[in-house]
N, C-alpha and C positions, 0 to 999 in steps of 0.2 A: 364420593365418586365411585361407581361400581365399573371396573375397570375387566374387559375379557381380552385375555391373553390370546385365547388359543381360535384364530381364525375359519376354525371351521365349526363352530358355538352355532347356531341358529335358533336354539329357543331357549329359554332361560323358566323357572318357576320358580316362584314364592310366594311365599305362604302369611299372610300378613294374620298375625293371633291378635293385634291387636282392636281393641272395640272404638280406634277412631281409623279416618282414612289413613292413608300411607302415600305416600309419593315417593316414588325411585329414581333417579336418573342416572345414565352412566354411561361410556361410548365404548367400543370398541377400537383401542388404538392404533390397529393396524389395518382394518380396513375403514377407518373413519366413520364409523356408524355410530348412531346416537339413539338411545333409549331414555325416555322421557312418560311418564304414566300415574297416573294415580292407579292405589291399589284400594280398594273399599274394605270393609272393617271385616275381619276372620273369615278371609278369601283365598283359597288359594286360585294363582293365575298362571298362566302359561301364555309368551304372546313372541313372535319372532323378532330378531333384532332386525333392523332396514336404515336406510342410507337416510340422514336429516329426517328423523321422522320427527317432527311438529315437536315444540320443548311445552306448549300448553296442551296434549291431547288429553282427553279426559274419558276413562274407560268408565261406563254405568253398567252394573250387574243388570242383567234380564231375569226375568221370576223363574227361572230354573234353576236351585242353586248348585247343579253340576254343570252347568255351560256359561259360559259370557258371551257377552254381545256389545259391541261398539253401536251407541245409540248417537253421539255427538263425536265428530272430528275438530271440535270449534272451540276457540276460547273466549267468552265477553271480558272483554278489558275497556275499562272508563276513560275518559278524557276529563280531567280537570282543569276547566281554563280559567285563568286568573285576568281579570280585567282592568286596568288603573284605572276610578273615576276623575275626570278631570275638575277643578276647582274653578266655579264659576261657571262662565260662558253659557252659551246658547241654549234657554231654556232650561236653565240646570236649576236655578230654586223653585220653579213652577209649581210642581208637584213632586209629592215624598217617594225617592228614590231619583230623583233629578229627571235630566233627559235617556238616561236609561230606561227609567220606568216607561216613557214614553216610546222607547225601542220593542219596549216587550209588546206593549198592544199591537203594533204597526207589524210586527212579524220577524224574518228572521233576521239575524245579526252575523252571525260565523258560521262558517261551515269549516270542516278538517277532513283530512284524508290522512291517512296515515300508509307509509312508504316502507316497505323494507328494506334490511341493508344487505340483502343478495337478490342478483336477479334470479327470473325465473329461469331453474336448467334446458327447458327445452325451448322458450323461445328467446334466450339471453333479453326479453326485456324486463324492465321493472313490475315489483309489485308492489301493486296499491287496492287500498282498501274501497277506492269509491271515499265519495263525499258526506258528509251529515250534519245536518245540524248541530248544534247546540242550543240547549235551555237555560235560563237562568235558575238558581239555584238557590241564590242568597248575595248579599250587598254590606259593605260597611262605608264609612263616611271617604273611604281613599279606595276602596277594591270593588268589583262584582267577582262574580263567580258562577261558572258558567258549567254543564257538564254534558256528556255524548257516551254514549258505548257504541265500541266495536264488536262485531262477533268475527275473529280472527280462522281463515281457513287455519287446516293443520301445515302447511306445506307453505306456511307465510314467510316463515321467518324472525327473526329478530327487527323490531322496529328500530329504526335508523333516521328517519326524518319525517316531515308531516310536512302537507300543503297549510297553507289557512286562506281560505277568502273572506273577503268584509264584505255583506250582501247588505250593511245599512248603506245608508247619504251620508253619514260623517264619518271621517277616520278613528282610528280606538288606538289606546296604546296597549299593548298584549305585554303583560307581564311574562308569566309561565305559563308552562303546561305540564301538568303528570298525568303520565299514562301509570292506572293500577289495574292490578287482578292479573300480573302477569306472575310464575310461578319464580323468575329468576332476579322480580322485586320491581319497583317501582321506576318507571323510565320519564328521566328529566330532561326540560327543553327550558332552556335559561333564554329568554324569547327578547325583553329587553326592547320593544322596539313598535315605528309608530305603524299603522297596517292602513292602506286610504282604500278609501270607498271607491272599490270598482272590481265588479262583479266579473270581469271577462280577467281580471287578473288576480292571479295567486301569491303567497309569498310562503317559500321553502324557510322553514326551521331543522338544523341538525339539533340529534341527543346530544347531552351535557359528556359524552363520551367521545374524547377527545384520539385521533389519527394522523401519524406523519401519513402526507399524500400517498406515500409506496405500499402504507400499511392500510388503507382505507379501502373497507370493506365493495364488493364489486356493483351492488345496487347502487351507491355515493357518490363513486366515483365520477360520473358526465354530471352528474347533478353539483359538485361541487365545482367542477366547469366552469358551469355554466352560471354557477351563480356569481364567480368570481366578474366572469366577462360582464355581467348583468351591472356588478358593481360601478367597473369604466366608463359605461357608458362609450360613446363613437366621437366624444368629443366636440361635438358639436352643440348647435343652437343654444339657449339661454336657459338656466337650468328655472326649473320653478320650485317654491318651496316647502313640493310634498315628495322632492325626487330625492332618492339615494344614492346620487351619483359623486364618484371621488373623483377630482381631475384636479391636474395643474393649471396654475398660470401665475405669469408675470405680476409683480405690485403698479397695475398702470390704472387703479382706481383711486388712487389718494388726491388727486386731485381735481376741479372743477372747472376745468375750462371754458364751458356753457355759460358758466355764469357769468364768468370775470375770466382775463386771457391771464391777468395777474396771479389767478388761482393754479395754474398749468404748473405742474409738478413732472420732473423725470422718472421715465419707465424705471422701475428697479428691479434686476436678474434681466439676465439674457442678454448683456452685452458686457466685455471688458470695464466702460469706465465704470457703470454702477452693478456690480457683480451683487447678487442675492439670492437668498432660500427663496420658494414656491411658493405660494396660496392656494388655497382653492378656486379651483375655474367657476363663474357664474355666467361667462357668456352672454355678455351685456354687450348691445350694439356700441360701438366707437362714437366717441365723443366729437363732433361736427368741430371744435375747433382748434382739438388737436386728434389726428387720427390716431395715432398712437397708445390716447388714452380711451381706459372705457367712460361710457357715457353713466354721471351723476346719476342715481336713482336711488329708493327705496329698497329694491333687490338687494342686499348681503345675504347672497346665499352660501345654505351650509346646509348639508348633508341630512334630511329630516331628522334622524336620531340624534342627530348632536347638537340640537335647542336643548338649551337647560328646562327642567322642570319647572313646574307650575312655581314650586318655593322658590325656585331660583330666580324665576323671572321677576317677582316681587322686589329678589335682592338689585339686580342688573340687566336691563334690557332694552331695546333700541327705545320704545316708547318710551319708560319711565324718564331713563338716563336722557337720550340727547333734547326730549322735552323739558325736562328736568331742568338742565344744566340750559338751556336756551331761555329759560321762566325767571331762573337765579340771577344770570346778565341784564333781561329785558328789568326785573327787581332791580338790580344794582343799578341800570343804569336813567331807573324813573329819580335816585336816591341821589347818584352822582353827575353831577353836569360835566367833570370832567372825568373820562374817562382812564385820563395818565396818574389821575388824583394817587398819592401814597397818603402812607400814614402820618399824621401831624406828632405824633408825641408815641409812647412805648406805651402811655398809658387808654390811649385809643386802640392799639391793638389786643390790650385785654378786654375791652370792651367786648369783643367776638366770642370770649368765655362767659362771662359775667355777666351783661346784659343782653347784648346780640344787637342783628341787624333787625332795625325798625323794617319792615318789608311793606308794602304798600298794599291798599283792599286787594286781593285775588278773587276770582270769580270761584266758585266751588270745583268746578274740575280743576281749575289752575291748584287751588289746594291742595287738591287729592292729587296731584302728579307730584308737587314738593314732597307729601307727607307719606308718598311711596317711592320719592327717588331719594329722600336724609328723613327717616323719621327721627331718630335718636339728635339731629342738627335743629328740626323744626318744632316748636314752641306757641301751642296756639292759647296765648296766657289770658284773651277775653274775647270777648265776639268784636273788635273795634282794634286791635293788633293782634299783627303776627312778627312771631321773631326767629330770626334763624340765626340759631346760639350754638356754637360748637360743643363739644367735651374737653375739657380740659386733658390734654394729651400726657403721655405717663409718664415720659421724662422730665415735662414741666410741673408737672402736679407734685414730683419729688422734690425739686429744685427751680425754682422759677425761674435764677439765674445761671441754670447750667452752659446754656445756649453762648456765654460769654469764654467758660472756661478754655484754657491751651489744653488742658488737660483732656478734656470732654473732646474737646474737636480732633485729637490723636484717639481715643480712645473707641472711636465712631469706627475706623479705620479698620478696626480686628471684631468690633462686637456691635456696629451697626446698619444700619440699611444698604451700606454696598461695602462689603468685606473683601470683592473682588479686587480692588484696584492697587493694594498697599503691595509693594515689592521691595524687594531686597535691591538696595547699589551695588553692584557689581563690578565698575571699571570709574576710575578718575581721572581726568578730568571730564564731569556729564557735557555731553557734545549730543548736539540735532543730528539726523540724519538725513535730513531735508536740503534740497539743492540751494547752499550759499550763491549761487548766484541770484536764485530767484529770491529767497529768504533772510538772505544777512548772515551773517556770522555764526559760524554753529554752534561756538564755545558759550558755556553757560557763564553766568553773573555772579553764577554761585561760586567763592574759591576759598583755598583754603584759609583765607585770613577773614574769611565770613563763619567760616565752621568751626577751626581750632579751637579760639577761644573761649566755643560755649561749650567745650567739651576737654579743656584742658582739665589737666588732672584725672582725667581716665585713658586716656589716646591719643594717637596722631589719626589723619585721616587714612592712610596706608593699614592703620593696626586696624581702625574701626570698621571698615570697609574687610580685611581679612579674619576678624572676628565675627561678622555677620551683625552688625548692630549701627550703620546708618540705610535708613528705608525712607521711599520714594513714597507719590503720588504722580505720576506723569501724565500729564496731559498738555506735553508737548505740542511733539510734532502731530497728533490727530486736530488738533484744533488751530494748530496757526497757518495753514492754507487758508482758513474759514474767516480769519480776523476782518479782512477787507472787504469781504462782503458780506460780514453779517453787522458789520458798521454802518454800512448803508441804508439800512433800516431804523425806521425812528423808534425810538423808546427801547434801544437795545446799545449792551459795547460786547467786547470778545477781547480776550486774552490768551496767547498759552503760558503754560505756567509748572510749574514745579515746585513741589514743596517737597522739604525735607527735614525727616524727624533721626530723632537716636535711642537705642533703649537704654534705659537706664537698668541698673542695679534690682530696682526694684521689677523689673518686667514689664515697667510702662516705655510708652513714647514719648518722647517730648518733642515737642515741633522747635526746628530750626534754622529753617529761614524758607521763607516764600521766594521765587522768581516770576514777574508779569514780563509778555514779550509783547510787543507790536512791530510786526516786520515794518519793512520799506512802504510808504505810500503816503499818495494826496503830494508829493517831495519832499517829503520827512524821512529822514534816515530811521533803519532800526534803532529801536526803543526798549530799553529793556531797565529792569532796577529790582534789585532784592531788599526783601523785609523783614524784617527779625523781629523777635516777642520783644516786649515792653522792656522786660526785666533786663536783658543782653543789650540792651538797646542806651541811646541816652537815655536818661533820669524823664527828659519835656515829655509833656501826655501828648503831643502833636505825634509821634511815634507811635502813641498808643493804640490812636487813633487810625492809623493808618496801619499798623499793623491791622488791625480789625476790618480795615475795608479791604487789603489786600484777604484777609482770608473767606469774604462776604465775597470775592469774585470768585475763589477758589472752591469754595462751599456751592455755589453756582454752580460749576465746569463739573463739579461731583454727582450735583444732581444730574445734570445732563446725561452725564456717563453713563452713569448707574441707571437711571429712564432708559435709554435711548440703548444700550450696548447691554452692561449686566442682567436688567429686566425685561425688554422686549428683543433685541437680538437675540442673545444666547437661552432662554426660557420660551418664550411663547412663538418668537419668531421663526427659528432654529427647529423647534418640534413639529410644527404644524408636518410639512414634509413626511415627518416619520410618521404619522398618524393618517396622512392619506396614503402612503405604500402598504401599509399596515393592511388597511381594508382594502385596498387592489389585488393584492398577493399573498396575502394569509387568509385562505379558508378560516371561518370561525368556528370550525374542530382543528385546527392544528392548533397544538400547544403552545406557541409561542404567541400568536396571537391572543390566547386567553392570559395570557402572565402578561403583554401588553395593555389588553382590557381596561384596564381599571386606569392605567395611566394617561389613555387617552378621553377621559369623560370632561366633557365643556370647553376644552381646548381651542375647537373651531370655533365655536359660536363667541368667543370673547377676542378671537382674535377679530372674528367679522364685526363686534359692536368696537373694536378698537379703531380697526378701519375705518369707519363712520365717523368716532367721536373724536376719539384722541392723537392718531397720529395721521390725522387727514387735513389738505390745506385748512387754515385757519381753524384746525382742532384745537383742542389745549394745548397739547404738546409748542405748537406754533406759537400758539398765543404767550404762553406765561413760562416759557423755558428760552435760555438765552440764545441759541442756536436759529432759534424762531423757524423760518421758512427753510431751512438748510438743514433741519434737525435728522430726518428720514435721510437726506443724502449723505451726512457724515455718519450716520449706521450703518449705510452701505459700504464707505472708507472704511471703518471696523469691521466688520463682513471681510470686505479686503485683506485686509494686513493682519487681524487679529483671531479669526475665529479658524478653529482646529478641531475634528471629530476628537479626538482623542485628547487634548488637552481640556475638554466638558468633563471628563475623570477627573474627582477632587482628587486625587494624592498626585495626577498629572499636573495640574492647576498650580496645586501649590507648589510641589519640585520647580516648575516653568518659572513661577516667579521668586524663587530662590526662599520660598517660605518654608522651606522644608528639604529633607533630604532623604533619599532611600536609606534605610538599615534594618537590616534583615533582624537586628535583635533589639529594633524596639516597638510598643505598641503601636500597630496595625502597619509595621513596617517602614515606618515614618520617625523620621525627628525631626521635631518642630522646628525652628528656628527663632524662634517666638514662645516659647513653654506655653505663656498666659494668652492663647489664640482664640479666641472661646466659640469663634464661626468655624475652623479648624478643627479644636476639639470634641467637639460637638456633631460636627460634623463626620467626623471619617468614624465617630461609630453608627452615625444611620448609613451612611457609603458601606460599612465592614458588614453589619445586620441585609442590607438588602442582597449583597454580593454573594453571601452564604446560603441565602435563599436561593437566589437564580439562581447557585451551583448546582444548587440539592435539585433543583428543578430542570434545568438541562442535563443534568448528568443521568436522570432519569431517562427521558426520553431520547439522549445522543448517547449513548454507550462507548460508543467509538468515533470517529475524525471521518470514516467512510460513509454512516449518517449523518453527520451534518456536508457532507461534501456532495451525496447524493439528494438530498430531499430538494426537489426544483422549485417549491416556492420559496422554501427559505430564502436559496440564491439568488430568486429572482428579485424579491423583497429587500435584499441587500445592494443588488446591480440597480437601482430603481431610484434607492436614497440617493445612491453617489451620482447616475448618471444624469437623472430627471430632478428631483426636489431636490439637492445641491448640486445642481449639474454646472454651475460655474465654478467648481472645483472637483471636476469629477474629474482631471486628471492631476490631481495634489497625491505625492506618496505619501503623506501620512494616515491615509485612510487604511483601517485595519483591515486586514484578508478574515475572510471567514471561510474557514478549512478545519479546527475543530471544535471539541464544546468549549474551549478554554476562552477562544478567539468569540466564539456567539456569547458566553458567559459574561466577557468584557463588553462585550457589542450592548449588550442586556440592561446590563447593571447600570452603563452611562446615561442611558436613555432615559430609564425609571431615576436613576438620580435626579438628573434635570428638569425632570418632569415634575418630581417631588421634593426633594429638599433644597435643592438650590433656586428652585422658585418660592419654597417659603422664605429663605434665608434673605431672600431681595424684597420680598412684598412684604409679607405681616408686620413690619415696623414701620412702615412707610408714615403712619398717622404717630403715631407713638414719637417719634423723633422730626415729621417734616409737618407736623399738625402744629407745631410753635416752629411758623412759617423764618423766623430770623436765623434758627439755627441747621437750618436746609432751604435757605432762600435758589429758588429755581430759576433765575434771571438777574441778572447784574445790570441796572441801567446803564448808569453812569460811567465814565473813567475814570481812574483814580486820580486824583487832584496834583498829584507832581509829575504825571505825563503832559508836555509842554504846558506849564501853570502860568495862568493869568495871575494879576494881583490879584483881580476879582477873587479870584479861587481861593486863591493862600488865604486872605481875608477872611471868607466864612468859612475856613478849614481850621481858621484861629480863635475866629468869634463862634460859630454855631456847628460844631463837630457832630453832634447827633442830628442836626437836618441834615449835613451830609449825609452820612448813612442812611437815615431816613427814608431820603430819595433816591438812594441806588438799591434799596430792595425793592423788590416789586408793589405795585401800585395796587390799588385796596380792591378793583375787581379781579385782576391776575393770583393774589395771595388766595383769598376767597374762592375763587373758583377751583384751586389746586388745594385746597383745605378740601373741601366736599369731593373731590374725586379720589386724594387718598384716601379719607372716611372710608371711602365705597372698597375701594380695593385692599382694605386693609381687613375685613369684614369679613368673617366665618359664614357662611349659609346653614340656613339648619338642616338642608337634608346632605353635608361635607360630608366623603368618602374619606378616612384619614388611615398613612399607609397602614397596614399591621391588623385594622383594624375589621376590614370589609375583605370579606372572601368572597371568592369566585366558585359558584356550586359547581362548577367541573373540580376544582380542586377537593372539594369537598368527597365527591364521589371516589376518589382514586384515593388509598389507606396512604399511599406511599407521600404521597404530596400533600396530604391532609396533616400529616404529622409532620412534613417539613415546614407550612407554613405555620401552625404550630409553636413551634421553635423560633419563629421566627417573629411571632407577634409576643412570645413570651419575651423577646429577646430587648422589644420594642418597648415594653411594658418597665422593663428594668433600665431601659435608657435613661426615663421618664424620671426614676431616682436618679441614678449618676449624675443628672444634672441638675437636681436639686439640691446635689450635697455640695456640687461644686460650686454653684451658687450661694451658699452658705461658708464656703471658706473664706476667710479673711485673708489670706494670702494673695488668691485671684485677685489684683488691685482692680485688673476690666473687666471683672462682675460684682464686685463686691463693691460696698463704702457706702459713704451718705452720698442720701443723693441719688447712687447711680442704679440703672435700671436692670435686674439681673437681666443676663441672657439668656432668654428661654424657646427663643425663637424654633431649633432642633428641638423641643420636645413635640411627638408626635402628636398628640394629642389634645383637643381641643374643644369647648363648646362653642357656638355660636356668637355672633361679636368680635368687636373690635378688642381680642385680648392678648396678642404678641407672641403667639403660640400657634402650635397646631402644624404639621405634616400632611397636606391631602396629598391622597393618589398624586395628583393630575394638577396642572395647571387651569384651574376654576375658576378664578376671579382675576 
């Protein structure tokens, strides 16, 4: 940098001896002047300094070589545009180079303008370059590539953002764009995004150079406005599914009342009883018979960028999946005449490994929609059958009968598919908080001449309870309002219930007694009766027996939970919100939206195929989960009573449910309460790696409490979450202030948690432990046999114990059908973003953030070990042993597949 002191300088000379060019640049720091030149080889030059003179000007010697002459004031600078080819479709194998090829005959495709980031001094408006084509250049089997030059006045500027228009008939997805041949390096446009064919409309990309709003250069400034407002949209009409509009709305599409008035499901958010997060707005007319809801259609729309890719849509998408999964039933139900039919014996259930379902002739599309919505399920073993044979899942492939174990079913609890629920006993005697009048008695069934005995010789319940070593399952009071009317429905029961375990010496759980409630109803007093393991129990296998079904209702109420509250409330439900404020209010050059980035990718679009398939009347969810028709309304009850911004913080989490406790002098500030926690463990070092990241990352761009207090999207962006996307809790004091980096640091970190590990820690096991459907059965038919007992009952409870059970799991279409959609959701995509692992080219660009992230994939990288060695300790009893399946779920990383592992960004699948 050539730096002039002394303000009254006006010419400068030098003398370049060297025999290649020379380039100088340097400013005058006191009257803001800028010198910017090539000097040509064994020249000397003289030229005055002046206000922004051009940073590409380019000085050519004239054939006198005692004079110079300015022959060009102009810079050529390239445009490289990168193009994603699409896979398949319209005309794409036709001829070599697809429907591209067929773009270039026909004529133009893009055109760019390129924008500076100051206005012009004299007429304060923008500078722009005019429009240009581009050419094509060259193609690979995924990209084209496209290019344009600029010829730049000198008095341009710094390029700052570019128009694009799509002058084909089809839409293009635009990769990137690099601008080169500029002298201060190459300028990126991380573009990311789908561009529709219409010639009267543009769409603005900013550089990969990232601005809080106050710092944003003055050409940007209405430009980034504008495009914000552009994002909103005015709220209106029905969105279509080439628009990029983010809006709210209510959940009043889950159900069908068009079809059937049976289908009419409650609005959920925006009233008192059923309080909820936001969706996306699609603006679909109301539904004729009930106004309230929107009207049943094909529209799930979502925001054009946030369709999953071409790979992804292979993996999960409206077509494959709800055709799919409607071919499978229409299958099951050519196979089965009865459709409550369960399983006859344990040894027909392996049958679904082993041999599989005999599936009847399909027509060849019907094929090709199975064998792209379960290929690795479907089995096309001669031209005359087809068979759809599951994978034998990882926990049964170690142990076929683990699914029996007391042990395995406490163990689930800390290091399985929903690690959320397990909490510390706090107070005795366990009491409901639910209104005795309406509910019965509030005191539990559990007492201490139920508990002492299987824990004599280490405690009383006073000591056990003050040592931190009797823990819960509670699903009380959320489920026993529901008992009475989800009884009413055929091929279902409901219970609430409580179980309780103790730790032993060794660091495991033991479970110690189950409670089943059925309040008051039909004139049957409250019902209630505890169950204890075999062992604590009498000697008779009629105990045994019925331990096992009390825990086949309990293992139900789990899945429920953990579906319906740990998985789609708190992860997919809970986010969406944050990811439409995100793009209303964060410009995408403010930094905070690019460190969001990544955790918002396919989020929308899987909650909109959820919508559709799974948690919409007579979805899955309804169909093969206990709660059935009620399931969406008691997630709302959770929503209610359960869900907390700030308690989404794993070391809040766990503190909340007494799994831990703050101490400043132990790893990550936490003691366990649990040592051998391995969702826990595991856990609060990707919580500790992300948190240190975000630090390094807002403490960059927020220096001080007075930037983050001043930048008005941020705030707005924050006012937005709380008031609008959870605006039925937008006046709860537990919502954190954002006033400085410490407060947005925290704000940051929760977000990106929940987005990323705590949705893998719920999802990627889901086939692995609920794919041997017995030992995560999703629906309890039955009641258990000693709630008001027939002879009848007692009978075949004495003679035929396994048909009882039998028939209280779910029936051979509900099992099956909840096999193939964990499959699906338990399943890597090949083109997964995994944290640590995918950078964001703005971060790239900035030394300072480049090296934080850095640090922090390295950090991610060593995770990877720590938990394979802990995994390998014999001491960890709940990860280690025969049999049982390490916990690998926290390690980042992942290929493709059903493999129990892996950390995406973002909630994907």
């Amino acid at each position: 940098m050539l730096t002039l002191r002394n303000s009254h300088v006006h010419r400068i000379s030098v003398f370049n001896s060297s025999s290649f060019p020379l380039y100088i640049g340097g400013e005058d720091t006191h009257n803001n002047s800028h010198i910017n030149c090539w000097f040509l080889k064994q020249r000397k030059l003289s030229f005055p300094t002046q206000r922004k003179v051009h940073r590409c000007m380019k000085v050519v010697m004239a054939s006198s070589s005692k004079n110079t002459k300015t022959i060009t004031t102009s810079q050529t600078v390239k445009a490289l545009v990168t193009v994603k080819q699409r896979s398949g479709g319209l005309l794409g194998n036709l001829v070599n180079g697809g429907l591209d090829g067929i773009k270039d005959l026909v004529g133009k495709t893009l055109a760019l303008e390129l924008v500076s980031d100051e206005l012009d001094p004299k007429s304060k408006t923008e500078r722009k370059t005019g429009e240009s084509n581009v050419h094509k250049i060259g193609s690979t089997e995924d990209e084209v590539q496209y290019e344009v030059s600029f010829e730049l006045a000198a008095t341009f500027g710094n390029v700052g953002a570019v128009w694009v228009r799509n002058e084909d008939h089809n839409e293009i997805f635009l990769k990137n764009i690099v601008l080169d041949g500029l002298p201060s390096g190459p300028v990126h446009f991380a573009c990311d995004s789908w561009i529709q064919p219409n010639t009267s409309h543009k769409r603005l990309f900013f550089a990969n150079k990232l601005y809080l709003p106050s710092e944003t250069p003055s050409g940007l400034r209405k430009l980034r406005e504008e495009e914000l407002v552009a994002i909103r949209g005015n709220g209106e009409g029905e969105r279509k599914s080439s628009d990029r509009i983010y809006d709210y709305d209510v959940y009043n599409d889950l159900g069908d009342p068009d079809t059937n008035i049976d289908l009419k499901r409650p609005v959920l958010g925006g009233s008192k009883q059923y309080p909820y997060p936001r969706r996306c707005r699609t603006g679909r007319e109301a539904s004729k018979a009930d106004p309230l809801s929107e009207k049943k259609g094909s529209n799930f729309y979502v925001p054009r960028d946030e369709v999953f890719s071409d790979i992804k849509q292979t993996q999960f998408t409206t077509t494959t999946v709800s055709s799919g999964i409607s071919l499978i039933l229409e299958s099951l139900d050519a196979i089965l005449s009865d459709q409550d039919l369960g399983f006859v014996s344990f040894e027909d259930i392996d049958t679904l490994y082993k041999e599989g379902f005999h599936l009847p002739q399909l027509q060849a599309n019907g094929l090709n929609v199975l064998q792209r919505v379960i290929p690795k399920l479907l089995s096309v073993v001669n031209d005359t059958q087809n068979l759809l044979r599951f994978d034998v899942p990882e926990a049964f492939k170690r142990d076929r009968f683990f699914w029996l174990s007391d042990e395995q079913f406490a163990r689930e609890t800390l290091a399985g598919v929903n690690p959320y629920s397990i909490q510390v006993v706090k107070e005795w005697p366990l009491k409901s908080k639910l209104d005795p009048q309406i509910y019965g008695s509030p005191e539990s069934a559990i007492t201490r001449e139920v508990i002492e005995p299987q824990i004599i010789g280490h405690c009383t319940i006073e000591e056990a309870i003050e040592q931190k070593k009797l823990f819960m399952l509670d699903y009380h009071d959320l489920f026993l309002p529901y008992v009475r009317k989800v009884r009413e429905i055929k091929g279902t029961t409901l219970y609430a219930s409580r179980t309780l375990f103790f730790l032993t010496e060794q660091g495991t759980l033991k479970p110690l007694a189950i409670e089943l409630t059925r309040p008051a109803m039909e004139g049957k007093p409250q019902w209630k009766e505890v169950f204890k393991p075999a062992s604590h129990s009498s000697s008779h296998p009629t105990n045994l027996w019925l331990w096992r079904l009390a825990k086949l209702h309990v293992l139900a109420h789990d899945s429920g939970y953990h579906e319906l509250v740990s998985h789609w409330l708190r992860t997919h439900c809970a986010v969406e919100p944050f990811i439409i404020a995100t793009h209303r209010q964060l410009s995408t050059m403010h930094p905070i939206y690019r460190l969001l980035h990544p955790h918002m990718r396919y989020t929308m679009e899987i909650n909109s195929l959820a919508r559709e398939v799974l948690i919409s009347a007579n979805g899955v969810i309804e169909s093969s989960f206990t709660p059935r028709k009620y399931s969406m309304e008691i997630s709302s009850v959770a929503y209610d009573q359960l869900w907390q911004f700030d308690l989404q913080a794993l070391p809040n989490d766990l503190i909340s449910r007494g799994m831990a406790v703050a101490d400043p002098n132990a790893p990550h500030g936490l003691k366990l309460t649990i040592e051998d926690y391995p969702f826990a463990n595991d856990g609060l070092l990707i919580w500790d790696a992300i948190k240190e990241w975000v630090t390094e990352y807002v403490n960059h761009y927020y220096p001080s409490p007075s930037t983050v207090e001043s930048d008005q999207e941020l705030q707005a962006w924050w006012t937005e979450i709380r008031t609008v996307g959870h605006g039925d809790k937008a006046k709860e004091q537990w919502w954190p202030n954002l006033k400085t980096p410490k407060d947005l640091t925290e704000i940051i970190t929760t977000i990106a948690w929940v987005a990323s590990a705590h949705h893998a820690a719920v999802n990627f096991a889901q086939y692995a432990y609920g794919g041997y459907f017995p030992n995560r059965p999703t629906i309890a038919r039955n009641n258990i046999p000693t709630e008001d007992p027939s002879k009848e009952e007692l009978e075949k409870l004495i003679n035929s114990p396994e048909k009882i059970f039998l028939e209280c799991l779910p029936s051979q279409i509900q099992s099956t059908l909840v096999m193939v959609v964990l499959n699906l959701l338990s399943d890597h995509s090949p083109d997964e973003e995994y944290i640590g692992q995918y950078v964001e080219q703005s971060w790239v660009e900035n030394p300072t953030i480049k090296s934080a992230f850095e640090r922090f994939s390295t950090k991610l990288k060593e995770i990877e070990g720590i938990i394979d060695s802990r995994n390998a300790d014999t001491n960890l009893k709940n990860r280690n042993g025969a049999g049982v399946v390490p916990y690998e779920l926290m390690k980042p990383f992942s290929g493709p597949g059903v493999t129990g592992k892996g950390v995406p960004y973002s909630i994907s699948i």
